[in-house]
C-alpha positions as CSV (number, residue, x, y, z in Angstrom):
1,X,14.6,-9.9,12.9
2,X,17.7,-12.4,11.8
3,X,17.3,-15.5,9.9
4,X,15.7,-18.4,11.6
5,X,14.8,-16.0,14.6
6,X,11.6,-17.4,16.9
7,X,8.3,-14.6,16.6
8,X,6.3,-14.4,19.2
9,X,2.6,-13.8,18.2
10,X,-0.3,-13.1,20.9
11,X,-4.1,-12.3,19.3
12,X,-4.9,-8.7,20.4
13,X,-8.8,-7.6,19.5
14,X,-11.0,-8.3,17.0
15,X,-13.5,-6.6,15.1
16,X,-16.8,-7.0,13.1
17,X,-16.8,-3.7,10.6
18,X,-20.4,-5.4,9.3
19,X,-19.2,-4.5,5.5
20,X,-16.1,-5.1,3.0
21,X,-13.2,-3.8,4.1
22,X,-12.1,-2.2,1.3
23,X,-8.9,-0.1,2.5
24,X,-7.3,-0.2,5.9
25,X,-4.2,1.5,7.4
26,X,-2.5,2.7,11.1
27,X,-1.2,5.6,11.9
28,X,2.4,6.3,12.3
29,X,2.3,5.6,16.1
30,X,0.5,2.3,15.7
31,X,-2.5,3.6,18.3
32,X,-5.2,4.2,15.3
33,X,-6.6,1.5,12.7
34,X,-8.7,3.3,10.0
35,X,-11.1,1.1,8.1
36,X,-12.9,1.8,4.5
37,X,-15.8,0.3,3.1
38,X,-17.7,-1.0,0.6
39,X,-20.6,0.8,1.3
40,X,-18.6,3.6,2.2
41,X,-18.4,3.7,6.1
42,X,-15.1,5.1,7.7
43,X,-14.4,4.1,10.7
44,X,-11.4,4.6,13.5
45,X,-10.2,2.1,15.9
46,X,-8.1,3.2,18.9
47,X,-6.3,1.1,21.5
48,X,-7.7,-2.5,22.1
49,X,-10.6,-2.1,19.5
50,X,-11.8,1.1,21.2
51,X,-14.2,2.6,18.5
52,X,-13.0,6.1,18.2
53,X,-15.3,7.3,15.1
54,X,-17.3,6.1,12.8
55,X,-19.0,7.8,9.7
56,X,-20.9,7.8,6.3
57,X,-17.7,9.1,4.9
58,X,-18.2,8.6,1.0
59,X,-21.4,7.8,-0.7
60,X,-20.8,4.4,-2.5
61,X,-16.8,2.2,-2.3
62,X,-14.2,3.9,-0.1
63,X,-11.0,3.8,-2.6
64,X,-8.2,4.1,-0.4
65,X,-7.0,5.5,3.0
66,X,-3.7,6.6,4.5
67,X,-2.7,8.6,7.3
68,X,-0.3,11.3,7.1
69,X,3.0,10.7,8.0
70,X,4.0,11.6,12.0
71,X,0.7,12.7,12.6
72,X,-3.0,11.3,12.9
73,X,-4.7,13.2,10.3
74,X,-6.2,10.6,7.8
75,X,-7.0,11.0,4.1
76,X,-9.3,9.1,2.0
77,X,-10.9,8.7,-1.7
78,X,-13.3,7.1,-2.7
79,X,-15.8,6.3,-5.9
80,X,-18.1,9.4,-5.2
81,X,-15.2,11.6,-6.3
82,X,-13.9,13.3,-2.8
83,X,-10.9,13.8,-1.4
84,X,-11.9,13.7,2.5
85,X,-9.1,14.7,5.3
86,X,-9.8,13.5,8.8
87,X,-8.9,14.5,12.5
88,X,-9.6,12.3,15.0
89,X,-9.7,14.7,18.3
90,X,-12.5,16.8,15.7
91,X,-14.7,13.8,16.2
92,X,-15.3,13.6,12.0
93,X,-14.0,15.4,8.5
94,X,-11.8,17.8,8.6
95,X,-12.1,19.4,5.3
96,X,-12.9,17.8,2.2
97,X,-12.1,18.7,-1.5
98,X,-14.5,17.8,-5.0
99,X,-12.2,15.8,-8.0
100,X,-13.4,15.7,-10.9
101,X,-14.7,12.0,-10.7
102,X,-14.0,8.8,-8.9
103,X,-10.9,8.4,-6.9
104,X,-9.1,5.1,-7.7
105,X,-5.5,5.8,-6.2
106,X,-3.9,7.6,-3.6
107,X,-0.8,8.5,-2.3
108,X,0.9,10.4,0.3
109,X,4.5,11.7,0.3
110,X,6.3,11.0,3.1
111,X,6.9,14.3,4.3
112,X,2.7,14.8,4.5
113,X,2.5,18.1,2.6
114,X,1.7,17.0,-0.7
115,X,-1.1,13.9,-2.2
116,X,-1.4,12.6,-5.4
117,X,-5.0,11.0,-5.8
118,X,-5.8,9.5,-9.3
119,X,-9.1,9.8,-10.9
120,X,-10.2,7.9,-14.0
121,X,-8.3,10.8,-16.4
122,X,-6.2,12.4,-14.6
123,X,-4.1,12.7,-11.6
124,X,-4.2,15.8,-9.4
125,X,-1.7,17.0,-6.5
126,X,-3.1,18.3,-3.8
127,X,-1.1,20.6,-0.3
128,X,-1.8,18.8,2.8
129,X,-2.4,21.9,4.5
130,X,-4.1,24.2,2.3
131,X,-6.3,21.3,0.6
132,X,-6.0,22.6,-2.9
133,X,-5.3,21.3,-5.7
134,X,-1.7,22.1,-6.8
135,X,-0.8,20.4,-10.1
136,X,-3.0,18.3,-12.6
137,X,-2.4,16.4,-15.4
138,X,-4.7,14.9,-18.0
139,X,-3.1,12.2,-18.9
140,X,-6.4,10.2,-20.7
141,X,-5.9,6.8,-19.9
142,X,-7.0,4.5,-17.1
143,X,-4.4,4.5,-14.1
144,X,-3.4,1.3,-12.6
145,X,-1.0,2.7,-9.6
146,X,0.8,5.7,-8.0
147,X,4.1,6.3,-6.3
148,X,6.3,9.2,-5.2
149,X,9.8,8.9,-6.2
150,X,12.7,11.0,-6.6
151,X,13.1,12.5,-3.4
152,X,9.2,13.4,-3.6
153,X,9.7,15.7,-6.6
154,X,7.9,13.5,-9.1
155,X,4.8,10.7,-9.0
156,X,5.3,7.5,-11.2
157,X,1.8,6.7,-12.5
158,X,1.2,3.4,-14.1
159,X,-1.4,3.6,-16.6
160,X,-3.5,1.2,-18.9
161,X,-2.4,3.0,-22.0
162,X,0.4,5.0,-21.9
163,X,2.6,2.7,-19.9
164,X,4.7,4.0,-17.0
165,X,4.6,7.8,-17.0
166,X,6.9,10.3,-14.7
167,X,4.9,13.8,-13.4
168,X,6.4,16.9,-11.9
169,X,4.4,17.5,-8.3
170,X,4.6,21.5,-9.0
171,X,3.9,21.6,-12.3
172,X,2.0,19.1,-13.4
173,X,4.0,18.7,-16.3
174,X,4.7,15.0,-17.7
175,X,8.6,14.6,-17.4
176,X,8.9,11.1,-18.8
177,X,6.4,9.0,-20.8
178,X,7.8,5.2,-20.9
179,X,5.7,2.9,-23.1
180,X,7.9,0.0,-23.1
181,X,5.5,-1.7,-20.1
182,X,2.0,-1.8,-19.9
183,X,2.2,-0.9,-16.6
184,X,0.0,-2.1,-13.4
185,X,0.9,-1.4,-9.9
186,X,3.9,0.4,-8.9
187,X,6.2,1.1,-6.0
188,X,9.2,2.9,-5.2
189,X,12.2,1.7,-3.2
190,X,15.7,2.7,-3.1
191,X,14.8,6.0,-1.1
192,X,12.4,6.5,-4.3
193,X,15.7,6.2,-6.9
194,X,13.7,2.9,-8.2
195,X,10.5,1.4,-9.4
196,X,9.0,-2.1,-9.0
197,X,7.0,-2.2,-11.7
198,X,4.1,-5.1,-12.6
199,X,4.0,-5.6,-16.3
200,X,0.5,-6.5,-16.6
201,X,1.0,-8.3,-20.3
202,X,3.5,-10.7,-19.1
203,X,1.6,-12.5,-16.4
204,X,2.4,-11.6,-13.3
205,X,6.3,-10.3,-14.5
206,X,7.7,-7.7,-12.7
207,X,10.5,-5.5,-13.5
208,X,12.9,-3.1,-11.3
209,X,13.8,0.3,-13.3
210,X,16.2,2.8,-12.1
211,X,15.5,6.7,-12.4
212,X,18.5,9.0,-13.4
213,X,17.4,12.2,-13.6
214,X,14.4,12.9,-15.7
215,X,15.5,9.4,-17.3
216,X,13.9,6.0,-16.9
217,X,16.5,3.2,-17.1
218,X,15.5,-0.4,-18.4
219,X,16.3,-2.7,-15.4
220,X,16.5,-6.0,-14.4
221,X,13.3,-8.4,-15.1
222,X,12.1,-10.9,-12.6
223,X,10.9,-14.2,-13.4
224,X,7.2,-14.1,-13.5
225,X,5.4,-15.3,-10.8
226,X,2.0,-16.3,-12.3
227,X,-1.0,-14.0,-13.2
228,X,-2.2,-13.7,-9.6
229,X,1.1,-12.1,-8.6
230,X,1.4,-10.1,-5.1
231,X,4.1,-8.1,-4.2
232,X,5.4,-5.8,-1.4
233,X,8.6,-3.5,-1.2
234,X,10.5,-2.8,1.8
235,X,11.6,0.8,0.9
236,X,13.7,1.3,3.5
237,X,15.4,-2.1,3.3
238,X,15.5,-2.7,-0.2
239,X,13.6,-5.7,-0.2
240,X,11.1,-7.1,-2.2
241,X,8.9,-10.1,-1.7
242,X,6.5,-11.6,-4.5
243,X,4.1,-13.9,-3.9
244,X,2.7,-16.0,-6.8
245,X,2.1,-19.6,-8.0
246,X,1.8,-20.7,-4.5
247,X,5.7,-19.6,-3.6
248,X,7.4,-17.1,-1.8
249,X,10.3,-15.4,-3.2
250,X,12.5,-12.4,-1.4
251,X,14.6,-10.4,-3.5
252,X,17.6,-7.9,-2.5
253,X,17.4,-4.2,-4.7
254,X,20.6,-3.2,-3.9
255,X,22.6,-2.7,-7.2
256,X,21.4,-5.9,-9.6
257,X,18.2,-7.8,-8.1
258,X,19.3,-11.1,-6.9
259,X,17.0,-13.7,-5.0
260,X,17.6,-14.2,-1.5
261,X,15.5,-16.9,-1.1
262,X,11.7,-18.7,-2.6
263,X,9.8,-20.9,-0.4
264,X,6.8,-22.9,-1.1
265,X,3.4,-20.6,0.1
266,X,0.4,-22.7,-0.8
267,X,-3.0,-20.8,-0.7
268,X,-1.6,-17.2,0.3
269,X,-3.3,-14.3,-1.2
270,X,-1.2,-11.4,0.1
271,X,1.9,-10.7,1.3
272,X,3.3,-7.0,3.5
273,X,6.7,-6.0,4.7
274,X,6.8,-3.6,7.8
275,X,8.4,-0.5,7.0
276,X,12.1,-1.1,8.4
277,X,11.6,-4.5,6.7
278,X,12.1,-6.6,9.9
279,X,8.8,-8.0,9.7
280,X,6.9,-9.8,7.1
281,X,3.6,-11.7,7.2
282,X,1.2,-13.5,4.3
283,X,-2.2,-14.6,4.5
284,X,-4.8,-16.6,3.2
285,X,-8.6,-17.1,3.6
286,X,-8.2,-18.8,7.2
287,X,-4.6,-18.4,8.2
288,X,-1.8,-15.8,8.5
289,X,1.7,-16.7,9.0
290,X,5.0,-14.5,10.1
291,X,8.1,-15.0,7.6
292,X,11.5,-14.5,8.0
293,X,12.2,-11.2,5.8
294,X,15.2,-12.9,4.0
295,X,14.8,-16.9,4.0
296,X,11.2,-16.2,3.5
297,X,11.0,-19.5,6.2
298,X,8.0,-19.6,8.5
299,X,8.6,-18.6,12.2
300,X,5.0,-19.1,13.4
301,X,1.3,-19.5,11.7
302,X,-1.7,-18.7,13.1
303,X,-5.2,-20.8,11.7
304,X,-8.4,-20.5,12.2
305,X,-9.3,-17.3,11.4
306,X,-13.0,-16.0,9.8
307,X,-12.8,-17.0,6.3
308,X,-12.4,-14.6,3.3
309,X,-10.1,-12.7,0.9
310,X,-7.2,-10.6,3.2
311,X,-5.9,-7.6,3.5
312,X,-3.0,-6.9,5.5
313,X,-1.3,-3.6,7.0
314,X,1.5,-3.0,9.8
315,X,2.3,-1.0,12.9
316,X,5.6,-0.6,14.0
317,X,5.6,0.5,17.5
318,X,7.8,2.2,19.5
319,X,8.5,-0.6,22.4
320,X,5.5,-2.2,22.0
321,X,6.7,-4.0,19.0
322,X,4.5,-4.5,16.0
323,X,0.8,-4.5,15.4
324,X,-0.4,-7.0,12.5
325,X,-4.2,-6.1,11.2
326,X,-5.7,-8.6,8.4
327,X,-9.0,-7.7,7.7
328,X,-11.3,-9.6,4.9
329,X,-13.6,-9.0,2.6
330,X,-16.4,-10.5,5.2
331,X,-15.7,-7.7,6.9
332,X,-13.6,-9.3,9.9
333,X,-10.7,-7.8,11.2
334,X,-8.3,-8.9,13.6
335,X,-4.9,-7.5,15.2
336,X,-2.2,-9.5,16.4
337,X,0.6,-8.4,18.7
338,X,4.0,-9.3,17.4
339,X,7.1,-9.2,19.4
């Protein structure tokens, strides 16, 4: 989508899930929606809000969700301290495998043969196919995010107390231990050569790092953004938009960060790229809004919408465009058609 280009968004479907939504994803094709709960509940949505599935799937918070990449096999976590795999066409779980406490993270490579899931002390990699666990490392700290990088041979872990830590996927082994940043969320870009890393002491700062090797470099630090700071990473594009104190700023990865753009954003809460990085859309309790992906300009708003705190995840789809979801934590979700 070019600069100053027109969007044209039509309201699809909507759904009540009657809970939180507390994690929500599509499938690589765009034809599923998987929602988590609060309470627990898993639930599948096929085309035009057809409900495909719906199930007790974890006892207490679903953690997190993804599907596997090119296919519709689903995996979650969640606080009762299962990894669960789902198949649609099976009509439920399709396996399931016991950590060794609560899930917190997860993370699937993007080839869909290995997951990293974090638990409170450790993070374990587990085969796709044979679901066993791998590799696991006890690392003894709280974990704050996951992300393959490398060319999917390590996972960076951010952690509460030992900063930004490196960890081989076959053996387990900790590579790198970086204490330099007291590291929150994480997420690679640069076809997983860097890190976009929140530094959870300097209020909302981020900071771009660069992996040589079994080496972490020190990169470039962004400006912080405020102590309520949202970010998403366009890892195919090598953008990065962060949303904080009410503005919207784009930033280009490629070599040295440099700022493409920052726009005013008053009362957004969240902020997602699509994939290929041609689409990007933030939302608040009652609105959501398409942005251009480098001037960060509006190109169309939609109000109205059920109150509450949003989430936000996109389907590319092939000639059908792109599917926006934004669920809250009322438990509404609706999709939007964007073309």
């Amino acid at each position: 989508m070019s600069a100053g280009a027109a969007a044209r968004v039509q309201r699809g479907w909507s759904h009540d899930f009657g809970e939180e939504v507390t994690a929500l994803a599509w499938s690589g094709s765009g034809r599923l929606l998987a929602l988590g709960g609060g309470r627990g509940r898993l639930t599948l949505l096929g085309d035009g809000g057809r409900l495909l599935v719906t199930e007790a799937a974890h006892t207490g918070r679903v953690e997190e969700l993804s599907f596997v990449p090119d296919s519709e096999r689903l995996v979650s976590c969640g606080e009762d301290g299962w990894l669960r795999w789902w198949q649609p066409g099976h009509g439920g779980s399709d396996g399931r495998l016991e950590l060794d406490g609560p899930a917190t993270r997860l993370a699937v490579r993007r080839d869909g043969r290995r997951i990293a899931v974090a638990t409170r002390r450790r993070v374990l990699v587990a085969d796709d196919a044979a679901q066993l666990v791998c590799a696991t490392v006890d690392l003894g700290s709280t974990f704050e995010g996951l992300a393959w990088c490398a060319g999917g041979r390590r996972v960076a872990v951010a952690t509460g107390g030992d900063g930004l830590v490196l960890v081989d996927a076959v053996s387990g082994r900790c590579v790198v231990r970086d204490g330099r940043i007291a590291a929150g969320r994480v997420a690679a870009a640069g076809g997983g050569s860097l890190l976009v890393v929140e530094d959870r002491e300097a209020r909302g700062r981020l900071v771009v790092l660069e992996l040589q090797g079994d080496r972490i470099a020190r990169g470039a630090e962004l400006p912080a953004a405020g102590p309520d700071t949202r970010f998403s990473v366009c890892a195919d594009g090598g953008l990065l938009a962060v949303l904080g104190g009410q503005t919207l700023a784009i930033w280009k990865l490629d070599g040295r960060p440099r700022r493409l753009a920052r726009e005013p954003a008053p009362g957004a809460q969240t902020v997602a790229f699509t994939a290929d990085g041609c689409r990007l859309a933030v939302a608040g309790p009652r609105f959501v809004e398409l942005r251009d992906p480098e001037s960060a300009a509006v190109l169309t708003r939609v109000d109205g919408l059920p109150d509450g705190r949003p989430r936000l995840a996109w389907a590319v789809r092939r000639r059908r465009g792109a599917a926006l979801a934004r669920a809250t934590d009322s438990g509404q979700v609706d999709v939007f058609d964007v073309r």
